[in-house]
C-alpha positions as a printed Julia matrix, in Angstrom:
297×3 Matrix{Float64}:
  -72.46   -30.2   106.0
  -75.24   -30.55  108.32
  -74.26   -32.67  112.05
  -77.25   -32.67  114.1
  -78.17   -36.59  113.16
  -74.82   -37.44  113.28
  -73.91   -36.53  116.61
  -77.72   -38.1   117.43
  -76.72   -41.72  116.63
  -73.2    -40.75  117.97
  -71.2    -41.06  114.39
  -68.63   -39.15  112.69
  -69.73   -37.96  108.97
  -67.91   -40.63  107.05
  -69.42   -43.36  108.93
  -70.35   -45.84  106.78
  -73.73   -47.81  106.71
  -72.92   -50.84  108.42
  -70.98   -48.18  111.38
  -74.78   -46.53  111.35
  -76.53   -49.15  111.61
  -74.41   -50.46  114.25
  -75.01   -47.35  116.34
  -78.56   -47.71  115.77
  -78.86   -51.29  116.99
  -76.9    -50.34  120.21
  -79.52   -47.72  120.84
  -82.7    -49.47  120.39
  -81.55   -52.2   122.7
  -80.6    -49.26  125.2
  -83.97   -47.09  124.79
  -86.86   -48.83  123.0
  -90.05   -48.29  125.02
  -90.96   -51.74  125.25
  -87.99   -52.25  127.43
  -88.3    -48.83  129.06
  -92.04   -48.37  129.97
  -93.14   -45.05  131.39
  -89.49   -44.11  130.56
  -90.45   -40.84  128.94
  -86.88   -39.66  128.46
  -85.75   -42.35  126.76
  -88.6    -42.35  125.02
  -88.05   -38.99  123.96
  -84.58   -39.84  122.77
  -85.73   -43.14  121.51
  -87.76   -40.97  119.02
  -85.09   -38.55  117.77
  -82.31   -41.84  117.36
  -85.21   -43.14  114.63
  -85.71   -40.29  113.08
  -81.84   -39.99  112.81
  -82.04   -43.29  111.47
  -83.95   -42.92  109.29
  -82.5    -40.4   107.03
  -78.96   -41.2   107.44
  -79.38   -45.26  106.49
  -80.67   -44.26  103.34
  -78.04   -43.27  101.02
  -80.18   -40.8    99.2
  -82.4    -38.9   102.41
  -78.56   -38.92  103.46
  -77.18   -37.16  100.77
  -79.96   -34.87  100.51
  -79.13   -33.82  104.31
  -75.66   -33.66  103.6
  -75.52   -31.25  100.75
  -78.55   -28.86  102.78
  -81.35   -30.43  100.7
  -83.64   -31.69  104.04
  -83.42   -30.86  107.47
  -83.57   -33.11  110.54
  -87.25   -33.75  109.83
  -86.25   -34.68  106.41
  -88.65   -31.83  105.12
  -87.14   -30.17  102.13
  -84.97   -26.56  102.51
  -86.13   -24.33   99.77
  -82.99   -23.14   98.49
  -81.31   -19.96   97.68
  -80.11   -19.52   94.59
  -77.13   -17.36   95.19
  -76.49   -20.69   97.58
  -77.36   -22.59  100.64
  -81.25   -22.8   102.26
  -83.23   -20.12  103.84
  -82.18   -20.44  107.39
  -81.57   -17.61  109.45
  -81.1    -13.99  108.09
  -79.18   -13.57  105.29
  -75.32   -12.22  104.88
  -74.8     -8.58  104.1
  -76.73    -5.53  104.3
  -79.0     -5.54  101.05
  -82.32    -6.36  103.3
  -84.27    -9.12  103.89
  -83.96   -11.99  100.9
  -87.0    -13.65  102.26
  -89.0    -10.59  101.19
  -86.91   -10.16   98.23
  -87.34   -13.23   96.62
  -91.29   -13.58   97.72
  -91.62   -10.56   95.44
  -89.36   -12.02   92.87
  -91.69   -15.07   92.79
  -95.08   -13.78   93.94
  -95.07   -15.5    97.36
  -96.21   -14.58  100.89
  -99.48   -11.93  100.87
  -98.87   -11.25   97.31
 -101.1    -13.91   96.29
  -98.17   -16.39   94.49
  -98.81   -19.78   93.29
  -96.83   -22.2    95.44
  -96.61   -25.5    93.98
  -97.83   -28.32   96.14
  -95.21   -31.93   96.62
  -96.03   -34.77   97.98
  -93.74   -35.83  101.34
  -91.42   -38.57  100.77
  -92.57   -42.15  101.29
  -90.99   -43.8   104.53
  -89.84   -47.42  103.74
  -89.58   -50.27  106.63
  -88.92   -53.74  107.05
  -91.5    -56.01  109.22
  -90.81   -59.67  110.15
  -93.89   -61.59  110.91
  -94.31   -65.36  112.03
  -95.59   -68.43  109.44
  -98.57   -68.22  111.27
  -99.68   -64.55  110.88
  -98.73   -64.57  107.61
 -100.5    -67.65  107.01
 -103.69   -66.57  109.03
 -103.09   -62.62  108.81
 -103.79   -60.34  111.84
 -102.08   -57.11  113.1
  -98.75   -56.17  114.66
  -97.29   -53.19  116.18
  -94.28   -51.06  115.03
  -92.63   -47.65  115.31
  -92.68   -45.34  113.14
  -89.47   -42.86  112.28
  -90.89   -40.7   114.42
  -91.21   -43.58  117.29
  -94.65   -43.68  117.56
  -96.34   -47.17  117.9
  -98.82   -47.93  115.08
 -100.95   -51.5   114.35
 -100.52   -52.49  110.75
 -103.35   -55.32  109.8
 -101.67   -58.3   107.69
 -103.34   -59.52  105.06
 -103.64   -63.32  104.77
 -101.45   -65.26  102.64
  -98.73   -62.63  102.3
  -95.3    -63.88  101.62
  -91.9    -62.62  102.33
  -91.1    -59.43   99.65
  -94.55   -58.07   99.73
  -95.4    -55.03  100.25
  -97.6    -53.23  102.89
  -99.28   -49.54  101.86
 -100.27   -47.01  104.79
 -101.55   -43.95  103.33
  -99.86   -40.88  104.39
  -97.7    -42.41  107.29
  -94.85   -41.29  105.14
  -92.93   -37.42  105.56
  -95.07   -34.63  105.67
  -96.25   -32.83  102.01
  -94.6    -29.37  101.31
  -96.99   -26.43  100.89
 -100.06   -28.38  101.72
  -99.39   -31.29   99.6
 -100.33   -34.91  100.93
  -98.12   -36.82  103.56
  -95.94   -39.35  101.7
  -97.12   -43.12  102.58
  -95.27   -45.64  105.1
  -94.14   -48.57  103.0
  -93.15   -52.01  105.02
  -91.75   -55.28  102.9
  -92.75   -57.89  104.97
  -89.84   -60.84  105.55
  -91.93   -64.4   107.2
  -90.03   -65.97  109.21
  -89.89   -70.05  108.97
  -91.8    -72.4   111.16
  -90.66   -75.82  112.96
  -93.15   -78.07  111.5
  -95.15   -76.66  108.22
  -93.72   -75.31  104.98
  -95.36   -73.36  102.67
  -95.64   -74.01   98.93
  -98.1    -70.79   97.21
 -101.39   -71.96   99.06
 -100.77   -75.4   100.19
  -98.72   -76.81  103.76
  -96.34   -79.72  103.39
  -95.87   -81.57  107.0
  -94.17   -84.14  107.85
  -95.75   -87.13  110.12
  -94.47   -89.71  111.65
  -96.27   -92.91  112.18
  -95.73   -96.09  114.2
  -94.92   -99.33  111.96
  -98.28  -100.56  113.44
 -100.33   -97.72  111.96
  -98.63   -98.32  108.55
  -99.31  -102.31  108.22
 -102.98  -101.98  109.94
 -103.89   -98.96  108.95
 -105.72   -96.31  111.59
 -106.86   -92.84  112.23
 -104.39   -89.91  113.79
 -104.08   -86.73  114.65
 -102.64   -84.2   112.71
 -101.37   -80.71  113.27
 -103.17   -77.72  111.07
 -103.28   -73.52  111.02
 -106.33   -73.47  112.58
 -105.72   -76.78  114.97
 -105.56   -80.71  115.28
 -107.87   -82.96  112.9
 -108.57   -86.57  111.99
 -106.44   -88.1   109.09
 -107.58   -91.88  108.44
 -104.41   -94.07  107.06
 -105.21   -96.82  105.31
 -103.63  -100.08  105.88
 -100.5   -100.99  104.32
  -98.96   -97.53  104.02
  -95.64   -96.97  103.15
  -92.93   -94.28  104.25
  -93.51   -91.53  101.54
  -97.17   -91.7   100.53
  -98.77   -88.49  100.7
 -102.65   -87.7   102.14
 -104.63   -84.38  101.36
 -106.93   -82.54  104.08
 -108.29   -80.18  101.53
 -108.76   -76.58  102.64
 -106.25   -76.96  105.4
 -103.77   -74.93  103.35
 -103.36   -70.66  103.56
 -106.64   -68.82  102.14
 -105.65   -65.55   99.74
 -108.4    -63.73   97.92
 -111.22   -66.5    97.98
 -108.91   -69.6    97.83
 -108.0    -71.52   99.67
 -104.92   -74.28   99.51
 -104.56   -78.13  100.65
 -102.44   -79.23  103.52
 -100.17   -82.13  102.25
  -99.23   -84.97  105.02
  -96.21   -86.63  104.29
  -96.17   -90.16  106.21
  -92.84   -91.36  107.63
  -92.76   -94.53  109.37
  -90.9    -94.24  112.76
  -90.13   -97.07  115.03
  -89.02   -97.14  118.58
  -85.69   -96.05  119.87
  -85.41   -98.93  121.66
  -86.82  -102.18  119.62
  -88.53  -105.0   121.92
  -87.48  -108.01  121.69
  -90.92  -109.32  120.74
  -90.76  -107.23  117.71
  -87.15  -108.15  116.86
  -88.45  -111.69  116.91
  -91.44  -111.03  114.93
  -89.18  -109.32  112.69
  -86.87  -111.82  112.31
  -89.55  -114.44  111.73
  -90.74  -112.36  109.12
  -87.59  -112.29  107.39
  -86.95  -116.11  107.14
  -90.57  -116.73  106.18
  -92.34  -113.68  104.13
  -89.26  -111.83  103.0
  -89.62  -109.48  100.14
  -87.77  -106.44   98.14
  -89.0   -103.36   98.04
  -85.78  -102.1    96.13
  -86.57  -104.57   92.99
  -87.89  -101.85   90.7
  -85.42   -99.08   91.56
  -82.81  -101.67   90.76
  -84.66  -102.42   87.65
  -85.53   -98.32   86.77
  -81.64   -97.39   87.6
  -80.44  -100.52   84.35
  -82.91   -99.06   82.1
C-alpha cells in the first residue's frame, strides 16, 4: 500500500475520514498562504497537504491509491499484468518489461496506438455570501494543487449548484484533455433578507405613527436604500412590493416583498399611555372579532 499522502497529512492508513479531515483542518489553519504571505515554505507544503487531501478524502481517488491504481498526483499507474505498476525496473533477470511489453502492444517508436483518457474531474465546495450570490461576482480559491484561482459567480445561484471550470480538473493520460474543476456552491444566510426563487422577503418595522398616518420610509435593497410610501392606516402584517428589487437570473428579475411590523417604543411616554388610554374608553374596537368568528365556523 502506497504511504507518501499519508505520512503528508500526518495519518496512519486506517484513518478514517473524519481523522483526515481533521488533520487537514489543523494544517490549513497552520500553513494557508493567506495567513502566511511570502511564506514560500509553507506555501510549498501548503500545496502538497491539498493535494494529499485531495485524494485521500475521497473514498474512491483513495482506494485507487491504495491498491497502486494513482500515484501522489493522482495520475493513473499503467499496470503490469503479471502485477503491480511500472515503477522502477522490474524483478528478475528476463530484461527490461518496459520494452517487452511496448513490443507486446506496439508502443514507444514502434508506432502503437495509445488510447487517449480524460483526467479525473476535481470536485470542491465554495461558500459564498447572500449577497454575491444574489448579485454574482468572483471569489478566490485554491486549487488541489494550492494555487489561487478567481471563479466568476453567476447571479442568482443557489446553494447545490454547480460551478464548471474547464480543464482545472487532473491532468489527461496520453494527451487526453485535463479533467474539469467542479465547485457546489453552499450560500450562506443573511441578517435581514431571505430569499424565496427570485423575490426578497424583509421585515420592517414601523413606528405606530407611520401606521395610523401613513408616510414614506426607507427601505433596505441588494443594490441600496429606496423610498417605500405607506399608506395610512396600515396594519402589522400587510405586505408592499418594490418590483424589480428581487435577484435577476437569466433576464428576470424578482420583487422585493416588505413585510410591515408595527414597533413601538421601549419605553412608552406617558402622553401616549394617556392617549392610549383615552382611546380605549372612547373609540375601542376588536380586531380579533373575525378570527373569533373564522375559528367557530
Amino acid at each position: 500500500m502506497n504511504d507518501t499522502l499519508y505520512k503528508t497529512l500526518g495519518v496512519s492508513k486506517s484513518a478514517d475520514q473524519s481523522d483526515i479531515k481533521k488533520a487537514f483542518r489543523k494544517h490549513m489553519k497552520a500553513l494557508h498562504p493567506d495567513l502566511n504571505p511570502g511564506d514560500a515554505a509553507k506555501e510549498a507544503r501548503f500545496k502538497k497537504v491539498s493535494a494529499a487531501n485531495d485524494i485521500l478524502s475521497d473514498p474512491n481517488k483513495r482506494a485507487l491509491y491504495d491498491r497502486g491504481e494513482i500515484d501522489e498526483n493522482g495520475a493513473e499507474v499503467a499496470q503490469n499484468p503479471f502485477g503491480g505498476g511500472f515503477r522502477g525496473q522490474p524483478r528478475g533477470g528476463q530484461g527490461d518489461m518496459g520494452d517487452m511489453f511496448s513490443q507486446m502492444f506496439g508502443g514507444g517508436q514502434r508506432g502503437g496506438f495509445q488510447q487517449a483518457f480524460k483526467g479525473q474531474d476535481q470536485r470542491y465546495n465554495m461558500l459564498v455570501s447572500f449577497t454575491e450570490a444574489a448579485l454574482g461576482g468572483k471569489k478566490q480559491i485554491y486549487l488541489a494543487d494550492g494555487n489561487p484561482i478567481n471563479v466568476s459567480i453567476p447571479k442568482g445561484i443557489e446553494t447545490g449548484k454547480t460551478i464548471r471550470l474547464k480543464g482545472k480538473g487532473h491532468a489527461g493520460q496520453n494527451g487526453g484533455p485535463a479533467g474539469d474543476a467542479l465547485i457546489e456552491v453552499k450560500v450562506s444566510s443573511h441578517p435581514v433578507f431571505i430569499r424565496n426563487d427570485l423575490d426578497i422577503e424583509i421585515n420592517l418595522p414601523i413606528t405606530l405613527y407611520e401606521a395610523a398616518l401613513g408616510g414614506k420610509v426607507e427601505v433596505p435593497t441588494l443594490h441600496g436604500n429606496v423610498g417605500l410610501k405607506i399608506p395610512a392606516g396600515t396594519s402589522s402584517g400587510k405586505v408592499l412590493r418594490l418590483k424589480g428589487r428581487g435577484v435577476e437570473r437569466a433576464g428576470k428579475k424578482g420583487d422585493q416583498l416588505v413585510k410591515l411590523q408595527i414597533q413601538l417604543p421601549e419605553a412608552v411616554d406617558p402622553k401616549l399611555e394617556a392617549f392610549m388610554q383615552d382611546m380605549k374608553e372612547t373609540a375601542s374596537y376588536d380586531p380579533r372579532q373575525k378570527l373569533k368568528a373564522a375559528a367557530h365556523v
